[in-house]
N, C-alpha and C positions, 0 to 999 in steps of 0.2 A: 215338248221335251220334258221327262222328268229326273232330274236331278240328285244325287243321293247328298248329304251333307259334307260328305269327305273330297266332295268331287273328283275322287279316283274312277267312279263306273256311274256311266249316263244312260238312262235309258233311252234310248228314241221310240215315240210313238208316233212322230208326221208323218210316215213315206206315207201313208192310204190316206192322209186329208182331203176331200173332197172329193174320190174317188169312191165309185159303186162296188162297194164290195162283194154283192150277191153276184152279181154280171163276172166278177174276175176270177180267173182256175190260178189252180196250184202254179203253173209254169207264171203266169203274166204277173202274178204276186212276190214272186220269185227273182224275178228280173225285175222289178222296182226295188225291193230287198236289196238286192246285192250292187246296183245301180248305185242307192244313194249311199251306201255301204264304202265303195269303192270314192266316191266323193269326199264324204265324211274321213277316209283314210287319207285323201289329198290334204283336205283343209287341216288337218288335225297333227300331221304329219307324224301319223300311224305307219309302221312298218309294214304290217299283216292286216289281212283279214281272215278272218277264222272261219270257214264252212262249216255248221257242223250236217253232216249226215245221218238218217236212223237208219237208212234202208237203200236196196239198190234202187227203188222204186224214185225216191226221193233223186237221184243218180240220175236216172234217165230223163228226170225231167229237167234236168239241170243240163241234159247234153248239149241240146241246141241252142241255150241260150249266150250270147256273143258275152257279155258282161264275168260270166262266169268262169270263161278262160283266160280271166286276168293273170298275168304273173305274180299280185301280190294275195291271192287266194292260196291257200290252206287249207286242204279238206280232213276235218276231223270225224274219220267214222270208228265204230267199237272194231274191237280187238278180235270177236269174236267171229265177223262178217269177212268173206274174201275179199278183195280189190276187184270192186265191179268193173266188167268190161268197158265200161263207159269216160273211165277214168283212164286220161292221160297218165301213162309209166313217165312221165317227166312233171306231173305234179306233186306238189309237196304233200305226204301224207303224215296224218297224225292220228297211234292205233291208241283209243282210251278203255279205260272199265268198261264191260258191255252191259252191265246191268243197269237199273233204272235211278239215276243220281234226280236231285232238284235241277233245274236250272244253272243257278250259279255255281251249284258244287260240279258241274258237269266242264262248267270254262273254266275256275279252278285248276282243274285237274288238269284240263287242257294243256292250260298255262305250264303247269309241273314237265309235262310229256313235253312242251317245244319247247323250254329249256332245254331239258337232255337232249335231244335229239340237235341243240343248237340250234333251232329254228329262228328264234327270238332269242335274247337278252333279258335280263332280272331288272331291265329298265326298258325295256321296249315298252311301246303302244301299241293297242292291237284293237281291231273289230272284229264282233263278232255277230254272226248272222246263226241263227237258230232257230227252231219251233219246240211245239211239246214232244216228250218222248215217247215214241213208239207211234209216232205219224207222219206223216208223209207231206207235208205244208212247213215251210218257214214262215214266220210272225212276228221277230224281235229283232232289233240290233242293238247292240251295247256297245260304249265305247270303256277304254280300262287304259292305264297308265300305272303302268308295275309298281313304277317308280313310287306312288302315292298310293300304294294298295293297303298297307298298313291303318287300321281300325281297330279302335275296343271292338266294335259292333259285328266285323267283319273280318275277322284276322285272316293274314294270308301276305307270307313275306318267305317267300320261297327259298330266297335269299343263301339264309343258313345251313342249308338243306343241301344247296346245291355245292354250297365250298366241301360238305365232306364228300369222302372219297369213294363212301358206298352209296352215293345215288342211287344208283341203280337197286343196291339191296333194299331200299327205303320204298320208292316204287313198285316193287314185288310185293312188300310186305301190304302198303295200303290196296293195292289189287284183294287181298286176302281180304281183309280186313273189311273193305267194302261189302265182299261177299258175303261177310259173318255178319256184319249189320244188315244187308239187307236181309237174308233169309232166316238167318242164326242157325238151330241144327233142328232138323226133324220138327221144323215147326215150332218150334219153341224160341224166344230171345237168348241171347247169348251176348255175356261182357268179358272182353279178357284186355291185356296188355302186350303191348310188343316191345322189347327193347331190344335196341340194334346200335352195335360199335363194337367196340375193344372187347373183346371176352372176358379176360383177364381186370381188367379193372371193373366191367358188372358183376363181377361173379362175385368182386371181392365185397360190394354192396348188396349183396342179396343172400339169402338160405333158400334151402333147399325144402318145399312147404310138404309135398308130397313126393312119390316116388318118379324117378326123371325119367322117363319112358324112350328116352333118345340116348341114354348114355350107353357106351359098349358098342354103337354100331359105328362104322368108319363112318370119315367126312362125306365120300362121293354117292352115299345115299341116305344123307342127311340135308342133301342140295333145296333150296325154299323153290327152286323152279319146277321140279319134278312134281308130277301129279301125285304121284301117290303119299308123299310129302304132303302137298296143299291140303288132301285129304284128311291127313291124317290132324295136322292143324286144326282143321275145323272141326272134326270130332273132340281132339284134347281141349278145345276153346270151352269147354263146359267143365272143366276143373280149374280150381283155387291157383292163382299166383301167375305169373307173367310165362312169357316165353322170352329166352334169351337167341338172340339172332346175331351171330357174328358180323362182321364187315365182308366176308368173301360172299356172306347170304348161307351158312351155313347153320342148324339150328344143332344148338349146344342145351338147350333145357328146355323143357315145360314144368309148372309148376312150384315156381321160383318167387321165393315173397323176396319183398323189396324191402330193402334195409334204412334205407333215406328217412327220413324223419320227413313228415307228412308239411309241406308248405304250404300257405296261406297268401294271396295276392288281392286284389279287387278283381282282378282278370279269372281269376277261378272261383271267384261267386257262384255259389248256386252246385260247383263239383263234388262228388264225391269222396273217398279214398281212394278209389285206384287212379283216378284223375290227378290228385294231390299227389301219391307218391312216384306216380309217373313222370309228373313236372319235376318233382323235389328231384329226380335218379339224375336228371337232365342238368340239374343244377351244378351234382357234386361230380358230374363224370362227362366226357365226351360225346357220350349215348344219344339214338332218337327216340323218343317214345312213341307209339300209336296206339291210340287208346281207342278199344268200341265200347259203346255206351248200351249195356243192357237194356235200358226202356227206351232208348229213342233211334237208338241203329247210328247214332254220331260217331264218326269217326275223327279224333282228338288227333291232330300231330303236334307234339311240345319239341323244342330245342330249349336248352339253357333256363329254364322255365317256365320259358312262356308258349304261347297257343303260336306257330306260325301257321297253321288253318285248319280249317274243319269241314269236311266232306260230308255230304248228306246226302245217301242214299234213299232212296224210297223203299219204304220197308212192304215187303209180299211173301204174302203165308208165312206170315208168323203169330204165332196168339202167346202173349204176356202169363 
């Protein structure tokens, strides 16, 4: 077992000790995974366990196995896959990013999604059973305690996120955002800012940098859900200055420099200026910020000024 120093997330590496691992398939590996999985959630007195799924493939090998129609299982597959026929309609689903996150930004995220959905609590325990992405074999379980999720090293306190009222607009936006880190636009990296709250009190901290390409059309096709929306984001993500996101999720500007005076922490070592004035927006206003990181595809969430986590997608086709 390897232990991280905050003791909030544990790796486990024993379920295969002393086991042949050449001689064992996907399914029998599987079923010791979610075995010791479902113990480690006794002992530990874990709420959940977290499935994740890449694939239906991954799904059907999961069918037959007794272990994995526990009631305290959770299956977390992408957003962008249907609900495999394999899958009990009375199992709890969790839909995440569908693109290629790390690891831990991938439970993260998790974590974010069974909040809203209620699944868990901002103090729950939870396990999680996972493998690498875009394959069809589980290999890890981690154990996590919300409650002590808080890190320099590892920020992630969902916490503040979830008391406001645009949840839901927050979650839309890092879907995008993920997007734009990993791909960025036509191959190229892309950094921009999100801010999302009160209109009225961003707008009063910010100018107007370049011209607003959003102003003059109504609210109901300005909506962040809509494609052609998202799209359009992603294209204006290659111009100077923030986007401004309302709390119903409505996009009120692009290209909006920020007026906060740039702060300075030990926790923003190493940030830039749109990192710094994105924390600083958070400080003096109600706002969330979501910042993508031009060379590394990181996606920054700030409340109040600090880092409450950071997502990391895996960046494809894109050249610097």
């Amino acid at each position: 077992m390897k232990t991280n120093e905050n003791n909030h997330e544990k790796l486990i590496m024993s379920p295969f000790a002393g086991k042949n691992m050449t001689s064992m398939n996907s399914q029998q590996q599987a079923d010791i995974l979610i075995q010791n999985a479902l113990r480690l959630s006794r002992d530990t007195a874990s709420e959940k366990v977290f499935l994740f799924l890449n694939s239906e493939q991954t799904c059907r090998t999961l069918k037959d196995i007794k272990s994995a129609q526990d009631e305290r299982i959770v299956l977390v597959i992408p957003r962008n896959q249907k609900l495999p026929t394999c899958i009990s309609s009375e199992k709890l689903v969790i839909h995440t990013w569908s693109g290629n996150q790390s690891r831990f930004s991938r439970v993260k995220y998790a974590f974010m999604q069974g909040v809203l959905q209620d699944i868990i609590q901002p103090s729950s325990k939870v396990i999680c059973v996972l493998g690498p992405w875009g394959k069809n074999h589980l290999d890890t379980i981690t154990i996590h305690d919300l409650a002590l999720s808080w890190s320099e090293e590892f920020p992630f306190d969902p916490r503040p996120l979830i008391a406001k009222n645009f949840f839901h607009t927050v979650i839309a936006i890092i879907d995008i955002a993920l997007d734009i880190g990993a791909l960025g636009r036509e191959g190229k990296s892309v950094g921009t800012t999100f801010i999302i709250g009160n209109k009225e009190q961003i707008m009063r901290s910010s100018h107007q940098a370049v011209f607003n390409p959003f102003r003059g059309y109504p609210e109901e096709v300005r909506v962040i859900t809509l494609q052609e929306v998202v799209e359009s984001i992603k294209e204006l993500a290659q111009l100077d200055g923030a986007f401004i996101i309302s709390e119903k999720g409505i996009v009120e500007a692009a290209g909006r420099h920020l007026d906060a005076v740039s702060t300075s922490s030990r926790q923003l070592k190493g940030f830039g200026s749109r990192h710094r004035a994105a924390a600083s927006i958070t400080m003096h206003t109600e706002a969330i910020a979501v910042v993508v990181s031009e060379s590394t595809g990181r996606v920054t969430i700030f409340n109040n000024g600090n880092i409450v986590a950071n997502l990391e997608p895996v960046i494809s086709r894109r050249v610097v």
